[in-house]
C-alpha positions in Angstrom: 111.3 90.3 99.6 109.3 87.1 98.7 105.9 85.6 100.3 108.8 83.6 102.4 110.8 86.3 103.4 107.9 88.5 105.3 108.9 90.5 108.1 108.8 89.1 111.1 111.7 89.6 113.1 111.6 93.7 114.6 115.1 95.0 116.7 115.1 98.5 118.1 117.9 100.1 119.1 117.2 102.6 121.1 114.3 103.0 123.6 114.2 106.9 123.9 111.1 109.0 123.2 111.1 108.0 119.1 111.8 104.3 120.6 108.4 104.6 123.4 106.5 105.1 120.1 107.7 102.0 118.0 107.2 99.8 121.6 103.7 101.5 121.7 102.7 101.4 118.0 103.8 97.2 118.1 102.4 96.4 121.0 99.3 94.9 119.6 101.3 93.2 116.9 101.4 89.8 118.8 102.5 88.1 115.2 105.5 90.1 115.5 109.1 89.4 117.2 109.6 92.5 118.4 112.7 93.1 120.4 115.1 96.0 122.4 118.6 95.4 121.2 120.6 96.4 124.6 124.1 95.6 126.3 125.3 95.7 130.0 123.1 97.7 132.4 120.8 99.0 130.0 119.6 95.7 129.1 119.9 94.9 133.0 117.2 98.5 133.3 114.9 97.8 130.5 114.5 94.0 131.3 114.0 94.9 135.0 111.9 98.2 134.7 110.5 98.1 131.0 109.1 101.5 129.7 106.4 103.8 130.8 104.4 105.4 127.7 101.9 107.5 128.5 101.7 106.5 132.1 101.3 102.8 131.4 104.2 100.2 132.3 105.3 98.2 129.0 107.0 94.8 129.4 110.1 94.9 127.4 111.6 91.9 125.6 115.2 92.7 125.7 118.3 90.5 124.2 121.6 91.7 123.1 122.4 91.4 119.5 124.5 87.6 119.6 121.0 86.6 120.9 118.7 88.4 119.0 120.4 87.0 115.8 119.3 88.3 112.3 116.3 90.6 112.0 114.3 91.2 109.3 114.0 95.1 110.4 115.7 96.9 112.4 114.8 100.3 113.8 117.7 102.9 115.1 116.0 105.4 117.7 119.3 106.6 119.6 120.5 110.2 120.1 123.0 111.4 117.2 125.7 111.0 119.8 124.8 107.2 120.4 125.1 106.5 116.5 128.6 104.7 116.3 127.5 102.8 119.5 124.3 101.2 118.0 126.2 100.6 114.8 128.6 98.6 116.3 126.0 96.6 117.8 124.6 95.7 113.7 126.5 93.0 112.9 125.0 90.2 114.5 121.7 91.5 113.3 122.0 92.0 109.7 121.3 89.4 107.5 121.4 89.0 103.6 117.5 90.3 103.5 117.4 92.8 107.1 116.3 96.6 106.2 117.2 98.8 108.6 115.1 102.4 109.2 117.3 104.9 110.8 115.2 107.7 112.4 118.1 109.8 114.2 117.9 113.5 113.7 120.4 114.7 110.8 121.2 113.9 107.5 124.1 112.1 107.8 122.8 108.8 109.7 121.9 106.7 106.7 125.0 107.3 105.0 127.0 106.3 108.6 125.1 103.1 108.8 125.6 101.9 105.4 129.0 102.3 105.3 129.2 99.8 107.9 126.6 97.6 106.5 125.8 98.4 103.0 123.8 100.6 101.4 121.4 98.0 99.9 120.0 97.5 103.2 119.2 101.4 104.3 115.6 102.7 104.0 115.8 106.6 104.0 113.0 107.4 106.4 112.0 110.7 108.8 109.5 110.4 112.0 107.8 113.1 113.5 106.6 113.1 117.1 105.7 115.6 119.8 107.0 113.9 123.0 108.0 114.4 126.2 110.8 112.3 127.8 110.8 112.6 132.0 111.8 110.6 134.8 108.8 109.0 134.8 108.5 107.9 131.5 107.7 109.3 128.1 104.2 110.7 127.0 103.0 112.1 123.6 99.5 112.4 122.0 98.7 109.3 119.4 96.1 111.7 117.6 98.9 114.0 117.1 101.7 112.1 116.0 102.6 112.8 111.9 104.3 109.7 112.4 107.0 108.1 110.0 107.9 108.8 106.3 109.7 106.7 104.0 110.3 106.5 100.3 112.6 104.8 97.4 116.0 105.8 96.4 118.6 104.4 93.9 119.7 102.0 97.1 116.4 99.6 97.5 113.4 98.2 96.0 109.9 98.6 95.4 109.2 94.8 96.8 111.4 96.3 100.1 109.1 99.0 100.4 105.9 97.4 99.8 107.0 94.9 102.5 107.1 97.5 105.1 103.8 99.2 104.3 102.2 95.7 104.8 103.7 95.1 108.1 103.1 99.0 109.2 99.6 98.5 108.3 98.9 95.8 111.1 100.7 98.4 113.5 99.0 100.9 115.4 102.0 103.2 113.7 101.1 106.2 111.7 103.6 106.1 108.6 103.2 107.4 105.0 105.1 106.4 101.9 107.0 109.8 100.0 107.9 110.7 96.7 111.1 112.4 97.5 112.8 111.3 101.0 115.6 113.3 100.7 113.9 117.0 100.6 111.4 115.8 103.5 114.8 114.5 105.4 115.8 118.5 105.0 112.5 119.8 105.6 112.9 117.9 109.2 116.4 118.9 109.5 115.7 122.6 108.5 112.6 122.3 111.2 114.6 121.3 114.1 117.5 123.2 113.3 115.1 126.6 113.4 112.9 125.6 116.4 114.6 123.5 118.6 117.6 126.2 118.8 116.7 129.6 119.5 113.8 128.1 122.3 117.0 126.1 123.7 119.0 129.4 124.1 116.4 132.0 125.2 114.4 129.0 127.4 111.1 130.1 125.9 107.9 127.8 125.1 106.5 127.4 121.6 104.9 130.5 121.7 108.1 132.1 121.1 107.3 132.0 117.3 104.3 132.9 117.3 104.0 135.4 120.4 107.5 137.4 119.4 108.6 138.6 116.0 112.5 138.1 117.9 111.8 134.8 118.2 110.5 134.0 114.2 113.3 136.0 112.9 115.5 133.9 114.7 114.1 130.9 113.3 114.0 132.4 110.0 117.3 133.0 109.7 118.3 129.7 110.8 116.1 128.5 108.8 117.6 130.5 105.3 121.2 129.6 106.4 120.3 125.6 106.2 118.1 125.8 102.8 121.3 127.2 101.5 123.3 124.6 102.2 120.7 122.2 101.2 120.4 123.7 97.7 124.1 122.9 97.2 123.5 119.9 97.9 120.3 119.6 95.2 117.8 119.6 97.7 115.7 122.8 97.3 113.5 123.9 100.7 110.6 126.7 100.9 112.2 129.9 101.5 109.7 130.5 104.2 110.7 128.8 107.8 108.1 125.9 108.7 107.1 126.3 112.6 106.1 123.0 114.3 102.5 122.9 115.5 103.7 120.9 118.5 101.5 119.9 121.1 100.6 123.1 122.7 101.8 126.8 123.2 103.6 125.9 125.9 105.7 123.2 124.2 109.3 122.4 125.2 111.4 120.3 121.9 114.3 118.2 122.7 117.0 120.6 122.9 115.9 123.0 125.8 114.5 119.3 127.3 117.4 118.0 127.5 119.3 121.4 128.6 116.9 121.3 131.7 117.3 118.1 132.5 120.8 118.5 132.6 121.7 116.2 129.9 123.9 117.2 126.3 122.0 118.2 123.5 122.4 117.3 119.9 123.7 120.1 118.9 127.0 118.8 117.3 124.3 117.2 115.3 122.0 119.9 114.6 124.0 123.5 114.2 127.5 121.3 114.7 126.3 119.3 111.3 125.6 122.9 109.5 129.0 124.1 110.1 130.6 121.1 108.8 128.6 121.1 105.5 128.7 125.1 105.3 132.3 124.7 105.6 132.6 122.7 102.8 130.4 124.6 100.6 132.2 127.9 101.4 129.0 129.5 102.8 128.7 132.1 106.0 126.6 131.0 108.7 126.5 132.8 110.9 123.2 132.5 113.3 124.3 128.4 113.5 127.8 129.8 114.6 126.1 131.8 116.9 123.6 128.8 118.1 126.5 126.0 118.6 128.4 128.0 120.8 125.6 129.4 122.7 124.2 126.0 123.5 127.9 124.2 124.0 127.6 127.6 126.8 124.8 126.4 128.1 125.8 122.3 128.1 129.4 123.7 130.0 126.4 125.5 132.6 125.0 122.4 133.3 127.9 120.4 133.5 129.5 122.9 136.5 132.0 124.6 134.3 131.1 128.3 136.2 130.0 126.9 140.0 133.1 127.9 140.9 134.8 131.3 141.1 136.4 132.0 138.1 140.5 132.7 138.1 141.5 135.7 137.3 144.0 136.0 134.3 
């Protein structure tokens, strides 16, 4: 990327909890075009209402993607679920030069994109952030954010990457350049897989791993069954199950959020993913068997599947 060709131009897709960060971390970036990529009524929303981070209001510059026109980087911050819909959304936004950073959950969502767009414009990257995403607004901790990881692969350029450490550096964003992104993209997998899932289930608070040896063993095991899988897949994990710190003991992550909030999970994502890729590799999971159909349960709960009397049959 020459002297010419500096980034500028900043779309996110996607103005969920990881999204209330980028909007945060840019905010003081006034050299920057940074702009929400939204359609329909969520455009109508974000222009109206903006976003509340931390209990202040942030004024949202919001265009749909024929407006917005090419961007030099584009961020992806939607759920899993939400993936095909922001990717159909790319095309008026990708230019010959326009990297794009997708921080979805998984290990999958980099591959997705660039079959749509091609692979010479995909940055592998991972972001880590304690938040909490209410009604009100979203709220996290700046001085405990780990922040965003990125790193080179066969697929893009040292120039590429250098770019986007000099733009992060004028950003109140806390990023850090890896050796090898494709073991810390399984390290965060692994992590959500075996702490987001058994809290979801049993409805407990952080201190589940640390206040019962139930709950690490169930994290454990969840843990083993996706480092085999990864190894198959030549990424090797520790063999010992990484807890989050999160922001307290009495922490909530996104799954068992979203459960009592009444909205779906990632789970299709998370222990859905696992089974797919186990499959494949001919490898017994059975704790993420046990998890996905627990928490698909739990989604059928919320969505009224068992108000009712159930027929006898």
């Amino acid at each position: 990327m020459s002297e010419e060709a500096k980034i500028r131009r900043v779309a996110l897709i996607g103005a969920g909890a990881v999204g209330a960060y980028l909007i945060w971390s840019f905010a003081q970036t006034a050299e920057i075009d940074f702009t929400v990529v939204a359609q329909g009524a969520r455009q109508e929303r974000l222009k109206q209402n903006g976003i509340v981070i931390n209990g202040e209001r942030y004024p949202l510059r919001v265009r749909e993607p024929v407006q917005a026109g090419p961007q030099d980087l584009i961020f992806l911050a939607t759920k899993y679920g939400a993936l095909e819909e922001a990717i159909a959304l790319l095309s008026p936004l990708v230019g010959p030069d326009t990297l794009i950073l997708s921080l979805l959950n998984g290990v999958d969502s980099e591959e997705r994109v660039a079959q749509a767009v091609g692979a010479e414009h995909i940055v592998y990257s991972v972001i880590r952030i304690a938040s909490r995403r209410t009604p009100e607004g979203v709220s996290f901790d700046p001085d405990r954010v780990i922040g965003l990881n990125f790193g080179l692969t066969a697929s893009q350029t040292e120039e590429n990457l250098q770019a986007l450490s000099d733009l992060f550096a004028r950003t109140r964003l806390r990023w850090n350049r890896v050796d090898d992104i494709q073991t810390d993209l399984w390290m965060k997998f692994a992590s959500n897989i075996a702490n987001n899932l058994p809290q979801a289930i049993l409805g407990a608070p952080a201190c589940l791993y640390t206040n019962s040896t139930h709950g690490y063993f169930l994290a454990q095991k969840l843990w083993t069954e996706t480092a085999a899988v990864a190894a198959v897949r030549g990424v090797r994990l520790p063999e010992t199950v990484l807890i989050f710190p999160g922001q307290s003991a009495s922490a909530k992550y996104s799954t068992l959020q979203d459960l009592e909030a009444g909205r779906h999970t990632e789970i299709d994502m998370f222990a859905g993913q696992m089974l797919r890729m186990a499959e494949e590799a001919g490898l017994p999971v059975p704790y993420c068997e046990f998890a996905y159909h627990a928490i698909k349960a739990l989604e059928e709960k919320n969505d009224g599947l068992f108000d009712a009397p159930c027929a006898s049959t």
